[in-house]
C-alpha positions as CSV (number, residue, x, y, z in Angstrom):
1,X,-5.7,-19.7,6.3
2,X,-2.6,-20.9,8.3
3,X,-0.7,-18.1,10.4
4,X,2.8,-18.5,11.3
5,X,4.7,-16.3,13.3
6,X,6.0,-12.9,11.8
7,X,9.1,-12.9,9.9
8,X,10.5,-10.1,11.2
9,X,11.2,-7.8,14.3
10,X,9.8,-4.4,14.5
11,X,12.8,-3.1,16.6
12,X,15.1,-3.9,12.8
13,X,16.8,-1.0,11.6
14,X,14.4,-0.8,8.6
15,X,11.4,-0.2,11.3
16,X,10.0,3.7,10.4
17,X,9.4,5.4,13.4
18,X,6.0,7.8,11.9
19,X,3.4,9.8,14.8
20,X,5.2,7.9,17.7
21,X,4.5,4.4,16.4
22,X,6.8,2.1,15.0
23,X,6.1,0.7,11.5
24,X,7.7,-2.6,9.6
25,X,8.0,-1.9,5.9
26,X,7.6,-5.2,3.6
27,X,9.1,-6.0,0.5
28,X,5.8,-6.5,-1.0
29,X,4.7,-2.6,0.2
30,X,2.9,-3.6,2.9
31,X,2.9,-1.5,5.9
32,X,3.0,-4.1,9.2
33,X,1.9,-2.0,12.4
34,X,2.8,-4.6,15.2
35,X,0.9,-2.3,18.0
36,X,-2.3,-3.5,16.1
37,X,-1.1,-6.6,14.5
38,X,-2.2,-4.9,11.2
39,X,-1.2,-4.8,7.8
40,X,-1.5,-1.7,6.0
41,X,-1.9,-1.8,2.3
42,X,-3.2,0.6,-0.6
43,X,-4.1,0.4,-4.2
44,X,-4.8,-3.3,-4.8
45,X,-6.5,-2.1,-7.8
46,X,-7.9,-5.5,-8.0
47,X,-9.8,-6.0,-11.7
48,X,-7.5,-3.4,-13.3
49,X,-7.0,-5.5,-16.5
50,X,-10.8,-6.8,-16.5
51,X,-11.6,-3.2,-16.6
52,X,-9.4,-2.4,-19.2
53,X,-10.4,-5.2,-21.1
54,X,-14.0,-4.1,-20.8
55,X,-13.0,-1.2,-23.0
56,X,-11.6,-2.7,-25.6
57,X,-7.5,-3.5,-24.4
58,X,-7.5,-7.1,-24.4
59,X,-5.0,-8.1,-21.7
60,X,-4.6,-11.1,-19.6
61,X,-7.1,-10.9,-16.7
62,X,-4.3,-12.3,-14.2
63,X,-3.4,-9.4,-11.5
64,X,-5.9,-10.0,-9.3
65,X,-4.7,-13.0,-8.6
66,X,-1.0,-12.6,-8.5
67,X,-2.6,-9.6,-5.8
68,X,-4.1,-11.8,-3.4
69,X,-1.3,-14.6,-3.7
70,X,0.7,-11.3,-2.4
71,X,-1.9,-10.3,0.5
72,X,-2.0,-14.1,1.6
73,X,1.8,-14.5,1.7
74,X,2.1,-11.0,3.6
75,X,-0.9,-12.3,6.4
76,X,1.1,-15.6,7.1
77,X,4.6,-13.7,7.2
78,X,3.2,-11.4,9.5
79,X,1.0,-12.8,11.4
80,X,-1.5,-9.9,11.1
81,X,-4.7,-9.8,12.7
82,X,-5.8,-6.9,10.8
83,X,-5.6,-5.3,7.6
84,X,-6.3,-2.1,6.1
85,X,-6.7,-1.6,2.9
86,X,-6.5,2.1,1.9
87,X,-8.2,2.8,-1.1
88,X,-9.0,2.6,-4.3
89,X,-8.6,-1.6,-3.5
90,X,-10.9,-1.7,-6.9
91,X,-9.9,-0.5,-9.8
92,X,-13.4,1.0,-10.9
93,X,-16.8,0.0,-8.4
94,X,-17.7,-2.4,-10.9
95,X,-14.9,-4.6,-10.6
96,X,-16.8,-6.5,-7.9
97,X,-19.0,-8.0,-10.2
98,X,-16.3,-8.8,-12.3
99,X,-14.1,-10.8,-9.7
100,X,-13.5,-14.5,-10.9
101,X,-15.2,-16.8,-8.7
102,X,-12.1,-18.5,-7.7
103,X,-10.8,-14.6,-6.9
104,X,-14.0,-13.7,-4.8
105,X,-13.7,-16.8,-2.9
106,X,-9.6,-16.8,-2.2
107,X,-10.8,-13.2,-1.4
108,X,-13.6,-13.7,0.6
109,X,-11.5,-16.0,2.9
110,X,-8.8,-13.4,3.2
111,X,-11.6,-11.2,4.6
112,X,-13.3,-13.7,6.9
113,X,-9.7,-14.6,8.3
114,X,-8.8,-11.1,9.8
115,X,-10.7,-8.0,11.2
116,X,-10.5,-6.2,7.5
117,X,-11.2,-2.6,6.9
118,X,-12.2,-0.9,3.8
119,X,-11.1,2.5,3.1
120,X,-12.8,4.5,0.4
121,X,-10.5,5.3,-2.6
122,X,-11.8,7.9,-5.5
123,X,-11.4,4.6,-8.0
124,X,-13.9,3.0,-5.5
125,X,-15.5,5.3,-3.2
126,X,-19.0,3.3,-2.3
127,X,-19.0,-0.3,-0.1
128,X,-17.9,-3.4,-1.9
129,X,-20.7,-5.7,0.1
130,X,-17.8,-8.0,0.0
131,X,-17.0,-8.2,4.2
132,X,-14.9,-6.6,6.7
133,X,-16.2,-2.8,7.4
134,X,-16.1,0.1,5.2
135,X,-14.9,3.2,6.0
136,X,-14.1,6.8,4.1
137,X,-11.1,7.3,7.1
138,X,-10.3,6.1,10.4
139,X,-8.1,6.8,13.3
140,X,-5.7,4.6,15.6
141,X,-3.1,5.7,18.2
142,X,-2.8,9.4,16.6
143,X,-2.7,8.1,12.8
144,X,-5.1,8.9,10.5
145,X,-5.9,6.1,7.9
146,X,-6.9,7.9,4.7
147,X,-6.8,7.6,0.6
148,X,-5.6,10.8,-0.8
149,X,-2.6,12.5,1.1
150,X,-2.8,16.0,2.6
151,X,-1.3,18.8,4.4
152,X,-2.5,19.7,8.0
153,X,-3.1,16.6,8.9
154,X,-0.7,15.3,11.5
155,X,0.0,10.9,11.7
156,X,-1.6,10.9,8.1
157,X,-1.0,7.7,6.5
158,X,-2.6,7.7,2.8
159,X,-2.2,6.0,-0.6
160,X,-3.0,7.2,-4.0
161,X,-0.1,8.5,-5.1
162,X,1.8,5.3,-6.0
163,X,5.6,6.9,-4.9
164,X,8.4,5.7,-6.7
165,X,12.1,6.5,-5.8
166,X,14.7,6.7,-8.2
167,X,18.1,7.2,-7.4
168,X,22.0,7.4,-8.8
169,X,24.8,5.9,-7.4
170,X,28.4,5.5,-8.9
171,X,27.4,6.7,-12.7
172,X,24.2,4.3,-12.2
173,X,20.3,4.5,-11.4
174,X,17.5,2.6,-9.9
175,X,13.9,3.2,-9.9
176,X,11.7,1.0,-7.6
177,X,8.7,1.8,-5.6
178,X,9.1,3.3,-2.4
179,X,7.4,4.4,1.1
180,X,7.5,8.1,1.6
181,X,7.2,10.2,5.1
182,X,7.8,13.1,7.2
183,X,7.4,14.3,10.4
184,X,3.4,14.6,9.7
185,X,2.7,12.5,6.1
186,X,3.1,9.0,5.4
187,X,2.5,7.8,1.7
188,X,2.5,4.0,1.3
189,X,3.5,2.7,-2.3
190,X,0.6,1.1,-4.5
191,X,0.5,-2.7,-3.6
192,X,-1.7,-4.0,-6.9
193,X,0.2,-6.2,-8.9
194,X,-0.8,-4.0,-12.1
195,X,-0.1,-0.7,-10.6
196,X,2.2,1.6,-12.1
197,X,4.4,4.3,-9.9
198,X,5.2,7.7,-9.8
199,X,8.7,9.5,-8.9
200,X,8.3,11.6,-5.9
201,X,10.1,14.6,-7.2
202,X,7.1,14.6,-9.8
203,X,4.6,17.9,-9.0
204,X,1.9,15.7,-7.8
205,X,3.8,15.7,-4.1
206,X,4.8,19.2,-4.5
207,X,3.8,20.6,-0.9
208,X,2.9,17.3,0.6
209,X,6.4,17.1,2.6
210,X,8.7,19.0,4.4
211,X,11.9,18.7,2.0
212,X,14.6,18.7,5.0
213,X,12.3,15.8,6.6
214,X,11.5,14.0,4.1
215,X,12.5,10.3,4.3
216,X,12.3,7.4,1.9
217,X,12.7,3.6,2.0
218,X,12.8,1.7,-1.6
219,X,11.5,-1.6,-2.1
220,X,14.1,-3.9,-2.5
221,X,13.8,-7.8,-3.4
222,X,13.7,-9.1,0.2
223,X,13.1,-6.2,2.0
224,X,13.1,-2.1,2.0
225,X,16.0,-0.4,2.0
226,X,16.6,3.9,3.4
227,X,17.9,5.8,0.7
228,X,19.4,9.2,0.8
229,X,16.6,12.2,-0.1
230,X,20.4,13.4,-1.5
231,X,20.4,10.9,-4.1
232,X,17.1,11.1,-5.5
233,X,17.1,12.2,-9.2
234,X,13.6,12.7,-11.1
235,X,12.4,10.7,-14.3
């Protein structure tokens, strides 16, 4: 797979300064860490529809690979070296076996291309035997790569919440997917193409942050964009 050279500068004013690292947020929800040359992503949720359609809701079987056309635009934009992927990358365990073989080879080179780590997820929580490394957490320069956001851990960066931000501005509102943080917690928005969202002012992240330092960047069509915590309305 042909690298070019990164498509941004981590020094833009978008770049989120987390644990004493600097982080570039991607349109996409992709997390670039330039220290590592690594791209951050959770909930691919590959085989979501395959799995639904295993129980009966006959949809068409096409996110996993409008998913990977993602990751492999994302790699080449950033250059990445790296990527971890931080949980629940499979929408049930099964969904390995159920990967088109066009899917599990465009994947399979994705995973042979960069140094990829696996990060258990509770939708997936065993090895894939698909490449790369598996993990249930790791650590790197004071973060803490994990699925499922907690208190008391300090340079936590997690997934499994899918955040979405909505906001209102002049009589209007907008809803869009968003990256989530404080001075200790990091919660990356849900990267699978068939992945739906939750609002952050929902009770599911009741506790998680620090209201007065709570920071948010929405997922714009080009890039991620701050937005006031003061805006932020729920639904």
């Amino acid at each position: 797979m042909a690298q070019t050279q990164p498509a941004f500068d981590s020094d833009e004013m978008s770049a989120i300064r987390f644990a004493g690292e600097t982080f570039q947020p991607m349109a996409s929800g992709a997390l670039y860490w330039p220290a590592f040359k690594a791209l951050l992503v959770a909930d691919l949720h590959l085989e979501k529809l395959s799995s639904f359609a295993r129980s009966g809701q006959l949809l068409p079987p096409y996110d996993t690979g409008m998913t990977l056309s993602r990751l492999e635009r994302d790699i080449a934009a950033s250059g990445a070296k790296k990527v971890f992927a931080l949980g629940d990358s499979f929408h049930r365990d099964e969904g390995t076996a159920t990967l088109l073989p066009k899917d599990r080879q465009r994947l399979a080179d994705l995973v042979d291309a960069v140094e990829w780590a696996w990060i258990a997820g509770n939708h997936d929580p065993a090895p894939h035997g698909l490449g790369g490394r598996w993990h249930s957490e790791l650590s790197a320069a004071g973060c803490s790569l994990r699925h499922i956001p907690t208190r008391g851990i300090s340079g936590l960066i997690a997934g499994h919440l899918h955040p979405a931000a909505k906001v209102a501005m002049n009589g209007k509102s907008s809803r869009r997917r968003c990256f989530a943080w404080d001075d200790h917690l990091m919660i990356l928005p849900a990267y699978g193409a068939s992945t739906g969202s939750l609002n952050i002012l929902s009770p599911a992240f009741d506790g998680l942050f620090e209201p007065s330092r709570l920071r948010v960047m929405m997922l714009g069509r080009d890039r991620a964009y701050p937005v006031s915590v003061q805006r932020l309305i729920r639904g």
